[in-house]
mmCIF entry with sequence, helices, sheets and N, C-alpha, C, O atoms, coordinates in Angstrom:
data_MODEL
# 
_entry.id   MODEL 
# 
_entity.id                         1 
_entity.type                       polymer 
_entity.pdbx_number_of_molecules   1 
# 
_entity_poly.entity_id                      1 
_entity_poly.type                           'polypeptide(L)' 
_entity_poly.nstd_linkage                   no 
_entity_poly.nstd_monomer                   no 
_entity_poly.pdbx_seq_one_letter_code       
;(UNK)(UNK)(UNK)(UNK)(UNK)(UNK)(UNK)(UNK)(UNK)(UNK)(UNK)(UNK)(UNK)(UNK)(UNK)(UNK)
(UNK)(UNK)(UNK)(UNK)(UNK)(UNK)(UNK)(UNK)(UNK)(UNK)(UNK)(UNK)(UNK)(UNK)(UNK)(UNK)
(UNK)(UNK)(UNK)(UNK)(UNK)(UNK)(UNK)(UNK)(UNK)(UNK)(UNK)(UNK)(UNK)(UNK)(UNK)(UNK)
(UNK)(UNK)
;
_entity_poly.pdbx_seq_one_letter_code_can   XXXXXXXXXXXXXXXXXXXXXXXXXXXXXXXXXXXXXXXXXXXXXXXXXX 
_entity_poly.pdbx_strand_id                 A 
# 
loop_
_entity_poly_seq.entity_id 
_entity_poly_seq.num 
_entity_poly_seq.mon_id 
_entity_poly_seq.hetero 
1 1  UNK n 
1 2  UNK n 
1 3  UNK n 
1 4  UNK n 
1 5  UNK n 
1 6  UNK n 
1 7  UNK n 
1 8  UNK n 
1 9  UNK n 
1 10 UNK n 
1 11 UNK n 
1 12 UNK n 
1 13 UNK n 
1 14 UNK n 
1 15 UNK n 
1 16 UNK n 
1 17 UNK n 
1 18 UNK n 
1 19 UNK n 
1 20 UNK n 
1 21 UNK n 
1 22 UNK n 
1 23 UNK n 
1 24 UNK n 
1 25 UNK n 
1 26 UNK n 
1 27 UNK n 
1 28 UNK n 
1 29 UNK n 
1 30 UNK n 
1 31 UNK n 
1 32 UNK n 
1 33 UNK n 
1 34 UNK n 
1 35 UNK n 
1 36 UNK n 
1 37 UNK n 
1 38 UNK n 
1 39 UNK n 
1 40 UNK n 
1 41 UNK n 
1 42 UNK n 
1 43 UNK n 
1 44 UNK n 
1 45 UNK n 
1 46 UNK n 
1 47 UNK n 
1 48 UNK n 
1 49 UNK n 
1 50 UNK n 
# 
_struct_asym.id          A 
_struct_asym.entity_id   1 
# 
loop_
_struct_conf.conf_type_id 
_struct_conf.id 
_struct_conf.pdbx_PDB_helix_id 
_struct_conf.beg_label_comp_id 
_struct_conf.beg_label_asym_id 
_struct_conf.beg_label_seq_id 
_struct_conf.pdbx_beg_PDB_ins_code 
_struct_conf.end_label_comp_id 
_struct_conf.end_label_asym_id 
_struct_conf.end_label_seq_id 
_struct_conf.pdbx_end_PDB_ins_code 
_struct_conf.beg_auth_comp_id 
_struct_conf.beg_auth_asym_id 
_struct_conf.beg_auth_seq_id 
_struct_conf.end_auth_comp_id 
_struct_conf.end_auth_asym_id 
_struct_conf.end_auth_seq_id 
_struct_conf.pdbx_PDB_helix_class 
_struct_conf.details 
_struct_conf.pdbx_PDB_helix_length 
HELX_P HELX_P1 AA1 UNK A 7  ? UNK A 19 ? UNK A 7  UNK A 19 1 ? 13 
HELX_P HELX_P2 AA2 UNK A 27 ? UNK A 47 ? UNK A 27 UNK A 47 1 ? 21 
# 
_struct_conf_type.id          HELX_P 
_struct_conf_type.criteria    ? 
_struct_conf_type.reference   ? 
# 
loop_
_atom_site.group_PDB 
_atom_site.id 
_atom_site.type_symbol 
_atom_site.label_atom_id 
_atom_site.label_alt_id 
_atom_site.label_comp_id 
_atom_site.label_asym_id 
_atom_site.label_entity_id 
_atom_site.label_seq_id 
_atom_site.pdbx_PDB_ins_code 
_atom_site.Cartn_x 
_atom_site.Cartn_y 
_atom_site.Cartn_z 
_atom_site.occupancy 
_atom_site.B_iso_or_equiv 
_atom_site.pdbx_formal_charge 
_atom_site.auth_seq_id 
_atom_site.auth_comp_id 
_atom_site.auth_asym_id 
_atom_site.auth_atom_id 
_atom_site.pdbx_PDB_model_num 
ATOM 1   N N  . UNK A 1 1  ? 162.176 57.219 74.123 1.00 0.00 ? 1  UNK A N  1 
ATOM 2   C CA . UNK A 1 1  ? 162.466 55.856 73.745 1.00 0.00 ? 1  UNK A CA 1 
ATOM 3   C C  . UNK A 1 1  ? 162.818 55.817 72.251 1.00 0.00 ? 1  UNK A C  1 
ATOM 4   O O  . UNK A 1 1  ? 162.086 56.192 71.334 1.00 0.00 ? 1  UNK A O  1 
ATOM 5   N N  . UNK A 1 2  ? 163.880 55.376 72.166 1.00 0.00 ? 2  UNK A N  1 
ATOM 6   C CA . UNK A 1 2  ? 164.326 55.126 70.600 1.00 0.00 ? 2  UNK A CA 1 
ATOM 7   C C  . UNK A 1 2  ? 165.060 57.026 70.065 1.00 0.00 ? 2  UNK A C  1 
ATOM 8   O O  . UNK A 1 2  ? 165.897 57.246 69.189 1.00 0.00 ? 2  UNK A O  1 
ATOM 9   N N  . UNK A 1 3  ? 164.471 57.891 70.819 1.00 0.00 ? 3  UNK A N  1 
ATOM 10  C CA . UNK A 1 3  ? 164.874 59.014 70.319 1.00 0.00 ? 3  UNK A CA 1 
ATOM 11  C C  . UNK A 1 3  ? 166.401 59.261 69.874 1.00 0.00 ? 3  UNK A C  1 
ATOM 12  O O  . UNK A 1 3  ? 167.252 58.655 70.525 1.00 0.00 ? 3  UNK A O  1 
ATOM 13  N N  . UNK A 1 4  ? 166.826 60.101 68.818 1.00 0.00 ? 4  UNK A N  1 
ATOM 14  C CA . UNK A 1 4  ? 168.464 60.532 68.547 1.00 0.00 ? 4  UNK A CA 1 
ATOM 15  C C  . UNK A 1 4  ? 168.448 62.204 68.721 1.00 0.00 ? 4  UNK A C  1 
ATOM 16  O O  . UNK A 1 4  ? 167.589 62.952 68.252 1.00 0.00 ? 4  UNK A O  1 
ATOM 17  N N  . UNK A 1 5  ? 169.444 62.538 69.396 1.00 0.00 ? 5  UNK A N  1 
ATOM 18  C CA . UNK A 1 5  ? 169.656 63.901 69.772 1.00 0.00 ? 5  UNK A CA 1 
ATOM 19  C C  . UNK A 1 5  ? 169.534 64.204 68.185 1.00 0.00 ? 5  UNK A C  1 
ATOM 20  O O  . UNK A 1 5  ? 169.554 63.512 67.167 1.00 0.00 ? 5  UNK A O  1 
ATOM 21  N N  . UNK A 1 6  ? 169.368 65.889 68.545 1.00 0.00 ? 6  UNK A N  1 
ATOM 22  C CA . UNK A 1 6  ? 169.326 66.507 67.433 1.00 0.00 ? 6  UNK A CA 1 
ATOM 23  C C  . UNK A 1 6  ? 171.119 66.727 66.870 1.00 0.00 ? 6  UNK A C  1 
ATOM 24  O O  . UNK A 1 6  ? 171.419 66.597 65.684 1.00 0.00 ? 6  UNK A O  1 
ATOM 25  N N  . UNK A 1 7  ? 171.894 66.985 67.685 1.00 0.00 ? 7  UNK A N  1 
ATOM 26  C CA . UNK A 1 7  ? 173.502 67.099 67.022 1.00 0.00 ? 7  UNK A CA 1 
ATOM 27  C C  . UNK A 1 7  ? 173.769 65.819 66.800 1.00 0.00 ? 7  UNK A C  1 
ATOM 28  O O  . UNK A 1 7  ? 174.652 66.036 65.971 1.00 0.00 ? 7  UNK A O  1 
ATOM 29  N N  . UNK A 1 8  ? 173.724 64.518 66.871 1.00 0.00 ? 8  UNK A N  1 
ATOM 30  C CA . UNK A 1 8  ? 173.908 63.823 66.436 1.00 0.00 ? 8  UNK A CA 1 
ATOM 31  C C  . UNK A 1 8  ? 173.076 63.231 65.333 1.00 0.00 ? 8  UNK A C  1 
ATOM 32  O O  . UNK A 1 8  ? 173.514 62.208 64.808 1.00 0.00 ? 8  UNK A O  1 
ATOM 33  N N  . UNK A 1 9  ? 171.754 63.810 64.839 1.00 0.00 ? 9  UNK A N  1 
ATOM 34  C CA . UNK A 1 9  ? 171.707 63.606 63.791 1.00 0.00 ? 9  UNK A CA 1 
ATOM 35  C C  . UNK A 1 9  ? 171.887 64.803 62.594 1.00 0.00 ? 9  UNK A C  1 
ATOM 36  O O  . UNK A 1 9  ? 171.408 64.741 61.461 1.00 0.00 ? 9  UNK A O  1 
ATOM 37  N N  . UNK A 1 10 ? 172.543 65.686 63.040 1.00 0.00 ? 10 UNK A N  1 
ATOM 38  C CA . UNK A 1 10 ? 172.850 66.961 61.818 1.00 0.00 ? 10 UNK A CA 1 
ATOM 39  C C  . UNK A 1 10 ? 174.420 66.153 61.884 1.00 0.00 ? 10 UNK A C  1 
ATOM 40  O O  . UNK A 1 10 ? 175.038 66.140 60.819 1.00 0.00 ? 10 UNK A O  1 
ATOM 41  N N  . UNK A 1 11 ? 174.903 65.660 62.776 1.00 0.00 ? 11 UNK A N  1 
ATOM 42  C CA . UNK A 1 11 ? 176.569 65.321 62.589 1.00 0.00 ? 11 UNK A CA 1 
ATOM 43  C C  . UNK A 1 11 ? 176.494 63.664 61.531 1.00 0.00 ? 11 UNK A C  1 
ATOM 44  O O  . UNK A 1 11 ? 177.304 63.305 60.677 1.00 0.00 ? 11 UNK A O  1 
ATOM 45  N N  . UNK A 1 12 ? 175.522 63.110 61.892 1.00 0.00 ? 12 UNK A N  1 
ATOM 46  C CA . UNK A 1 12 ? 175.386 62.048 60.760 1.00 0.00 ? 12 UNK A CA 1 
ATOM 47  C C  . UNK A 1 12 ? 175.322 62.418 59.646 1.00 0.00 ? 12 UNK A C  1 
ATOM 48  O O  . UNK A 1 12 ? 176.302 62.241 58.922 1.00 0.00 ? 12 UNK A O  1 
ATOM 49  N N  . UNK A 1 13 ? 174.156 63.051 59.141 1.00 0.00 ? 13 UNK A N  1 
ATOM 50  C CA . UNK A 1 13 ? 174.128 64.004 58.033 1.00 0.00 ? 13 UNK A CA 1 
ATOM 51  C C  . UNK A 1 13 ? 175.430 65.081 57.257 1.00 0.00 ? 13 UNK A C  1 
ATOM 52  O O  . UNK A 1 13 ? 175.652 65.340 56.074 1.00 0.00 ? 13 UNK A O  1 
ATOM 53  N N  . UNK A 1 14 ? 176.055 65.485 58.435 1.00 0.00 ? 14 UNK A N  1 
ATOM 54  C CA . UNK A 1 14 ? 177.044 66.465 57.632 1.00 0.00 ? 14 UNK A CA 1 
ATOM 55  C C  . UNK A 1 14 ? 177.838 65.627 57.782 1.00 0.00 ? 14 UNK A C  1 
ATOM 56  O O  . UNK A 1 14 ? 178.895 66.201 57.517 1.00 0.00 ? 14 UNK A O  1 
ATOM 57  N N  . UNK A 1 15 ? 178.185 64.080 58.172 1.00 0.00 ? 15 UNK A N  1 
ATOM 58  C CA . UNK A 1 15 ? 179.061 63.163 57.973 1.00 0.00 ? 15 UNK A CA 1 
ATOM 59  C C  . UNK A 1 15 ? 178.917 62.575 56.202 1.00 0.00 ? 15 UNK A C  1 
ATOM 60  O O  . UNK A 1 15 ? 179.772 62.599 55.317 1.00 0.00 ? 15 UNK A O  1 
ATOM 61  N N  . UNK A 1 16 ? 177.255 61.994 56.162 1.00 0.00 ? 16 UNK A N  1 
ATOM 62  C CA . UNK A 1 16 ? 177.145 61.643 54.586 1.00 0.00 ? 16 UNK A CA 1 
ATOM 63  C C  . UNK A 1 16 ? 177.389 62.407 53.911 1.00 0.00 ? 16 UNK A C  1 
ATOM 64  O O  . UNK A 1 16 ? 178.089 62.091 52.948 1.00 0.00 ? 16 UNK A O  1 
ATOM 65  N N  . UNK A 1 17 ? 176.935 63.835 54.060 1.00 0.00 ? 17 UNK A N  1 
ATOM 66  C CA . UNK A 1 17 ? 177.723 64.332 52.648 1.00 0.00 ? 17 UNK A CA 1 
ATOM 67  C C  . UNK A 1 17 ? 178.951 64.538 52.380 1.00 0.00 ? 17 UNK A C  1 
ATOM 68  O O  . UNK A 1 17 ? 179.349 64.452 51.218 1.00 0.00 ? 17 UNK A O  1 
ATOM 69  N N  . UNK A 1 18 ? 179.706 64.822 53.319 1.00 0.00 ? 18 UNK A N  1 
ATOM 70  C CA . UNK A 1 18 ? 181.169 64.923 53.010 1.00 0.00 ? 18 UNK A CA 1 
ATOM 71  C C  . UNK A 1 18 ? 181.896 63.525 52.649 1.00 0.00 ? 18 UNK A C  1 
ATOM 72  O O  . UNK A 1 18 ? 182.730 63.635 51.749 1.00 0.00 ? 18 UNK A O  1 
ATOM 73  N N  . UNK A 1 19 ? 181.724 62.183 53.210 1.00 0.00 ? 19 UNK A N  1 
ATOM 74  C CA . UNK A 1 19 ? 181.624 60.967 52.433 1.00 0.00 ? 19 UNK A CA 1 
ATOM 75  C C  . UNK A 1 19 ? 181.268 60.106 51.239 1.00 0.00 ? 19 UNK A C  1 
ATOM 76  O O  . UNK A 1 19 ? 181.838 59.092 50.838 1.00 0.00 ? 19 UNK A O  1 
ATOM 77  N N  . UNK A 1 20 ? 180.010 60.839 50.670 1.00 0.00 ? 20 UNK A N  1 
ATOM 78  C CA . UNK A 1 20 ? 179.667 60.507 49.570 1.00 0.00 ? 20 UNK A CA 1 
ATOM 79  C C  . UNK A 1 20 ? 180.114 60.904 48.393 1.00 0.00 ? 20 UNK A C  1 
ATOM 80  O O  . UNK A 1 20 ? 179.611 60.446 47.367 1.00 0.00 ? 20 UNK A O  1 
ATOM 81  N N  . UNK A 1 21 ? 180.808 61.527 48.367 1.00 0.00 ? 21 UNK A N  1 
ATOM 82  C CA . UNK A 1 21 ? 182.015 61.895 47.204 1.00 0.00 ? 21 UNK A CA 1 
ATOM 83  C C  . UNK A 1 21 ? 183.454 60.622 46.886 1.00 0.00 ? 21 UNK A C  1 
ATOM 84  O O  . UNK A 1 21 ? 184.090 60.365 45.864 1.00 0.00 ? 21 UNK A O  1 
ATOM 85  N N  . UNK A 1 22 ? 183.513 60.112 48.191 1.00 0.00 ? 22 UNK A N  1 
ATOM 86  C CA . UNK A 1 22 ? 184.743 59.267 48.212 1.00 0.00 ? 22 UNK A CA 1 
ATOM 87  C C  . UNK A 1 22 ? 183.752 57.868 47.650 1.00 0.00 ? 22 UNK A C  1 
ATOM 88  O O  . UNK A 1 22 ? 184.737 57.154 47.465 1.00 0.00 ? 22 UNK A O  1 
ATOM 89  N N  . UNK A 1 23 ? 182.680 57.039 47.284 1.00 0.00 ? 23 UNK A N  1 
ATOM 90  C CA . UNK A 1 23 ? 181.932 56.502 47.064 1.00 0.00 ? 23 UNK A CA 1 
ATOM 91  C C  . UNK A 1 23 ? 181.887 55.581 45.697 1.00 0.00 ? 23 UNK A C  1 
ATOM 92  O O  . UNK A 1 23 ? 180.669 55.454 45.569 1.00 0.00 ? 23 UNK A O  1 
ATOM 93  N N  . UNK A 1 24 ? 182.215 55.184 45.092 1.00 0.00 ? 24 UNK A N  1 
ATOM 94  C CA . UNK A 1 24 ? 181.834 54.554 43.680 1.00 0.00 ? 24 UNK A CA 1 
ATOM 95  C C  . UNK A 1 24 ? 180.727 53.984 43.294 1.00 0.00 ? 24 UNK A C  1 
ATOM 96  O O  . UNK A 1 24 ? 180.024 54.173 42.301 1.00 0.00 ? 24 UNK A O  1 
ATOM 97  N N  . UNK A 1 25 ? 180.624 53.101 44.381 1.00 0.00 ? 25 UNK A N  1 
ATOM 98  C CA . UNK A 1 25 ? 179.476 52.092 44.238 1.00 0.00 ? 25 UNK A CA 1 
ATOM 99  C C  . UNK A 1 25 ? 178.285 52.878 44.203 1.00 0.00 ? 25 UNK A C  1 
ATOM 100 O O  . UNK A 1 25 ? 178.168 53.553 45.226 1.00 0.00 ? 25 UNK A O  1 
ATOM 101 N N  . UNK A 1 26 ? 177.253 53.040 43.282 1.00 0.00 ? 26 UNK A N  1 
ATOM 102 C CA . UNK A 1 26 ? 175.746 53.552 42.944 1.00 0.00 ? 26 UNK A CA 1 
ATOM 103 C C  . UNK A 1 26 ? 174.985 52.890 43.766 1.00 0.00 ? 26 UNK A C  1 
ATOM 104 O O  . UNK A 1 26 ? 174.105 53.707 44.037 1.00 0.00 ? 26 UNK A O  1 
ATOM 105 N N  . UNK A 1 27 ? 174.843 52.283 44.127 1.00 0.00 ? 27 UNK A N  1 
ATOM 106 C CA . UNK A 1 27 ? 173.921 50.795 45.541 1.00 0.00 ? 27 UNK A CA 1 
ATOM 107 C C  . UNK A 1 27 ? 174.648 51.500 46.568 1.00 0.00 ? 27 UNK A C  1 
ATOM 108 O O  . UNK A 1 27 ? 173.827 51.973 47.354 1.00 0.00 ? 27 UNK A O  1 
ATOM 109 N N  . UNK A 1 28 ? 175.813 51.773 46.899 1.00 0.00 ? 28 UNK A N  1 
ATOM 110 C CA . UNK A 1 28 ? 175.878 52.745 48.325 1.00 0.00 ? 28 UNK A CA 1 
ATOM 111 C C  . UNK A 1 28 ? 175.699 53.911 48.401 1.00 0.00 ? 28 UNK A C  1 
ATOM 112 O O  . UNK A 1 28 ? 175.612 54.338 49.552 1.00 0.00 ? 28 UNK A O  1 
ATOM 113 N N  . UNK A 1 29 ? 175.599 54.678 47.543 1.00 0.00 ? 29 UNK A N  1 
ATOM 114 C CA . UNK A 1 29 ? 175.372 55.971 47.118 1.00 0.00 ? 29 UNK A CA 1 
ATOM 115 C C  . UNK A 1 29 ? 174.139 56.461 47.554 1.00 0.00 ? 29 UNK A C  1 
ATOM 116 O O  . UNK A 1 29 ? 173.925 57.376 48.349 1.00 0.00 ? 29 UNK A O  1 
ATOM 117 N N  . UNK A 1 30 ? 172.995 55.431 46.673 1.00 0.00 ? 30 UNK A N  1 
ATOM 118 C CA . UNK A 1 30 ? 172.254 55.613 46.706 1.00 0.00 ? 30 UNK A CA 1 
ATOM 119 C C  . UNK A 1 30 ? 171.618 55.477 48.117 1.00 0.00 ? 30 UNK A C  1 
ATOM 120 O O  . UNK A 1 30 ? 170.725 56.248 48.469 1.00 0.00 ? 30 UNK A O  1 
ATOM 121 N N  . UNK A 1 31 ? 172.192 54.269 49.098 1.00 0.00 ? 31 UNK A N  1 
ATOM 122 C CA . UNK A 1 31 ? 171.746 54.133 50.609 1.00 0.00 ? 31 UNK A CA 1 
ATOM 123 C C  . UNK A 1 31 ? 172.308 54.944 51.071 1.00 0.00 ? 31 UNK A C  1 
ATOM 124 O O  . UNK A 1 31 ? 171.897 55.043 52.227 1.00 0.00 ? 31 UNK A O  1 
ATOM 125 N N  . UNK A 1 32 ? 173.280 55.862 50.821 1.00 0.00 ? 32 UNK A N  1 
ATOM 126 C CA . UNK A 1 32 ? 173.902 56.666 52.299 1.00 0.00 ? 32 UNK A CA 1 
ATOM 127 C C  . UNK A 1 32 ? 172.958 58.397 51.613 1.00 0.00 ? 32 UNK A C  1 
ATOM 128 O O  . UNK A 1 32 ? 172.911 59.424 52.291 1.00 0.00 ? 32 UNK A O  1 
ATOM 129 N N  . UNK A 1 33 ? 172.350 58.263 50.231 1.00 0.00 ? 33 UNK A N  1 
ATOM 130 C CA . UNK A 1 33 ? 171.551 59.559 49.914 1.00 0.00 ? 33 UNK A CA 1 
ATOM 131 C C  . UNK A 1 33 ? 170.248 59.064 50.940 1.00 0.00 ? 33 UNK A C  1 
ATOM 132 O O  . UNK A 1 33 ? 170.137 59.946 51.792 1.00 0.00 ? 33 UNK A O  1 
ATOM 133 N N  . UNK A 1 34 ? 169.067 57.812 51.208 1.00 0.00 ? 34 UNK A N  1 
ATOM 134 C CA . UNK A 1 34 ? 168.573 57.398 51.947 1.00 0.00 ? 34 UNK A CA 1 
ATOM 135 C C  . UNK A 1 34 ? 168.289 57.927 53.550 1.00 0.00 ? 34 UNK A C  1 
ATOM 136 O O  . UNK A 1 34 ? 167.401 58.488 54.193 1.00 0.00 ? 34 UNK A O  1 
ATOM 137 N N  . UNK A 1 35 ? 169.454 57.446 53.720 1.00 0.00 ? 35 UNK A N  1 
ATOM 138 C CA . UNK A 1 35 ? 170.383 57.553 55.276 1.00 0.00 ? 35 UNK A CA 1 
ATOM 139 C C  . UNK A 1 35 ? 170.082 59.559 55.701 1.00 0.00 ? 35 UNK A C  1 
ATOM 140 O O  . UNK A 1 35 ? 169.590 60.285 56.564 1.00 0.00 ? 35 UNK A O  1 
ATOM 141 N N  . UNK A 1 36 ? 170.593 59.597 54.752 1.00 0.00 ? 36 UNK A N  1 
ATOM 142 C CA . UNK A 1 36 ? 170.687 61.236 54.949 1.00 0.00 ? 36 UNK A CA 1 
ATOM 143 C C  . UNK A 1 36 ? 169.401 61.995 54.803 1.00 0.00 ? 36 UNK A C  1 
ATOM 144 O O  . UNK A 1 36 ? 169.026 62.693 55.746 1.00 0.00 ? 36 UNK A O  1 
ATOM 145 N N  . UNK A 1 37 ? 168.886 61.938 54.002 1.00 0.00 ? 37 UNK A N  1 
ATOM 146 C CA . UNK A 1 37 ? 167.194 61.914 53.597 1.00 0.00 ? 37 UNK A CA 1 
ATOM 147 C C  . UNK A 1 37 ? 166.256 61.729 55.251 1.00 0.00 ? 37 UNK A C  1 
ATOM 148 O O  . UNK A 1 37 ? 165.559 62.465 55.948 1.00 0.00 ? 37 UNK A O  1 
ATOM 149 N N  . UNK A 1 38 ? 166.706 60.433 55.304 1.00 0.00 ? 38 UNK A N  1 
ATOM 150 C CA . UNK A 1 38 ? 166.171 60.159 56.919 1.00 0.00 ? 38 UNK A CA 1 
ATOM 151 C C  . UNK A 1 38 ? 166.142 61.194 58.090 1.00 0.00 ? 38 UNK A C  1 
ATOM 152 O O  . UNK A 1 38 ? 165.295 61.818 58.729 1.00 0.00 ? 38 UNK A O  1 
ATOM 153 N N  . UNK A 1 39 ? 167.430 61.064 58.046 1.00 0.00 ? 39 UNK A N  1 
ATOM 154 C CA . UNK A 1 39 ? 168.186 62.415 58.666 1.00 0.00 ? 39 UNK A CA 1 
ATOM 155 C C  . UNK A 1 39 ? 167.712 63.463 58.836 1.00 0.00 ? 39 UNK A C  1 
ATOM 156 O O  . UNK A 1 39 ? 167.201 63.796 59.906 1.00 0.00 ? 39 UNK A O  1 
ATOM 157 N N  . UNK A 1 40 ? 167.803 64.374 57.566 1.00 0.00 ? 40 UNK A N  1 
ATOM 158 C CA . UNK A 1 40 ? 167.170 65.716 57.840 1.00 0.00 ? 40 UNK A CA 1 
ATOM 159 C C  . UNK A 1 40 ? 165.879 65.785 58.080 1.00 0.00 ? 40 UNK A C  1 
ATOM 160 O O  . UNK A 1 40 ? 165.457 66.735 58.740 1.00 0.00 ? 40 UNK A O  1 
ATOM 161 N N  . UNK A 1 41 ? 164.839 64.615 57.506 1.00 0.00 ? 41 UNK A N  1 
ATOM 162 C CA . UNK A 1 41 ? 163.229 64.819 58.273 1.00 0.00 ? 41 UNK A CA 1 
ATOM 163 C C  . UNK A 1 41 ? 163.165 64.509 59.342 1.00 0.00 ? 41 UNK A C  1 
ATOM 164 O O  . UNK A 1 41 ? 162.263 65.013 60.011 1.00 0.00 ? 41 UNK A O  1 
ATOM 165 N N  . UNK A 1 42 ? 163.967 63.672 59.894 1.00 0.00 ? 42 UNK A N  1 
ATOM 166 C CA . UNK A 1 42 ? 163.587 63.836 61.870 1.00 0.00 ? 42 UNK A CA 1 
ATOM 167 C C  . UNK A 1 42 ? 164.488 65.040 62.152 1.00 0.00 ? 42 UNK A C  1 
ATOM 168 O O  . UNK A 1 42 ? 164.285 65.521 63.267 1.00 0.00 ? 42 UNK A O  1 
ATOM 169 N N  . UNK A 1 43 ? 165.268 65.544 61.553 1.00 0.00 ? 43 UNK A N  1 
ATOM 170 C CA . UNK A 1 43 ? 165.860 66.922 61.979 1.00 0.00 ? 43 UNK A CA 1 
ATOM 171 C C  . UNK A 1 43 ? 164.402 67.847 61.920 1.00 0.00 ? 43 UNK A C  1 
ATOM 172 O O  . UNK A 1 43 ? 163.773 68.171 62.928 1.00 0.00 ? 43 UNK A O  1 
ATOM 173 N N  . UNK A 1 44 ? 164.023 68.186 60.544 1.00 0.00 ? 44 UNK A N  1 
ATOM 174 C CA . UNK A 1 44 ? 162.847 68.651 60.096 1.00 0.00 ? 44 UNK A CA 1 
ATOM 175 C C  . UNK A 1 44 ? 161.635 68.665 61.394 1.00 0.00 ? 44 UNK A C  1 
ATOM 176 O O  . UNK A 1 44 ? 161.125 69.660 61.909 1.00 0.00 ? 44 UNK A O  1 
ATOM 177 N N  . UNK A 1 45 ? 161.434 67.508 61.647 1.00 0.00 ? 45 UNK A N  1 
ATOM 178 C CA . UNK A 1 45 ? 160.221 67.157 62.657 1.00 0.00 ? 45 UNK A CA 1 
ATOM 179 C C  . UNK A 1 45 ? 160.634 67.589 64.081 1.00 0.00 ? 45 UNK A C  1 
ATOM 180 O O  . UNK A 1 45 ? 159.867 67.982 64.960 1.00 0.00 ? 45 UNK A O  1 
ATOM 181 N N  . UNK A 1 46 ? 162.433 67.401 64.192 1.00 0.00 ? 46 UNK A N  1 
ATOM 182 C CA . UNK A 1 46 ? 162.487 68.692 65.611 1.00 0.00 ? 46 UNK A CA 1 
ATOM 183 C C  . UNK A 1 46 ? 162.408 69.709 65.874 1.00 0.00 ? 46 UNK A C  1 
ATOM 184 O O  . UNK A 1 46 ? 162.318 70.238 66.982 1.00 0.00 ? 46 UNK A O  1 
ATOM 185 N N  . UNK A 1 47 ? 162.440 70.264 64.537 1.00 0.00 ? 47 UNK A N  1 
ATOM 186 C CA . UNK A 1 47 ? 162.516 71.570 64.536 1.00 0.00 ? 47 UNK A CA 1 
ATOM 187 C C  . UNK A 1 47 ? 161.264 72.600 64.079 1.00 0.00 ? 47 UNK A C  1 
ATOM 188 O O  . UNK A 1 47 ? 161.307 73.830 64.118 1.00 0.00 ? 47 UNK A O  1 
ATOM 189 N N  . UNK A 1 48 ? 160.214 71.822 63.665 1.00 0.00 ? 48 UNK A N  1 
ATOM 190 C CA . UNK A 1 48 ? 158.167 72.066 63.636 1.00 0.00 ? 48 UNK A CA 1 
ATOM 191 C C  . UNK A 1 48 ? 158.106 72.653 64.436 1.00 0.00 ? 48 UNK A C  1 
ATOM 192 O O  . UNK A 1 48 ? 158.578 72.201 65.479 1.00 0.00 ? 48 UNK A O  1 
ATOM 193 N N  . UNK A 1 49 ? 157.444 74.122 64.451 1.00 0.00 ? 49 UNK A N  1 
ATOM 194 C CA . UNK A 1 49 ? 156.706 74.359 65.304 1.00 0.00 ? 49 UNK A CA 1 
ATOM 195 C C  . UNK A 1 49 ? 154.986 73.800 65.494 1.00 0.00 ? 49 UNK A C  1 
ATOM 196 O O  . UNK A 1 49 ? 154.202 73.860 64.547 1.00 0.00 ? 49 UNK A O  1 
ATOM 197 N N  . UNK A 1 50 ? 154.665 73.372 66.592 1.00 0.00 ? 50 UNK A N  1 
ATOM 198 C CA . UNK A 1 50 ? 153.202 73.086 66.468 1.00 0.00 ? 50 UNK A CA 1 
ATOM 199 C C  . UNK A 1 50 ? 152.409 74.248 67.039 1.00 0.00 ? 50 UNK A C  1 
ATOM 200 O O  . UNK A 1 50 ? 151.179 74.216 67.036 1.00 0.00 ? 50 UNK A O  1 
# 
């Protein structure tokens, strides 16, 4: 419930960074660094071993 595949969130992620170069605005910058941040710790948390 609520879950996001794991390739779709490494493809979000390797979407922000290659976008955030084209960027000006510092207030979006700073949300799509956020966004991505997000990103790799539920990547992070799929990839835990327990």
């Amino acid at each position: 419930m609520g879950a996001v595949s794991r390739e779709r969130l490494e493809n979000l992620a390797e979407t922000l960074r290659q976008r955030r170069d084209m960027v000006d605005d510092p207030r979006l910058i700073a949300i799509i660094d956020e966004i991505e941040l997000r990103a790799e710790v539920e990547l992070a948390k799929l990839t835990r071993t327990i």
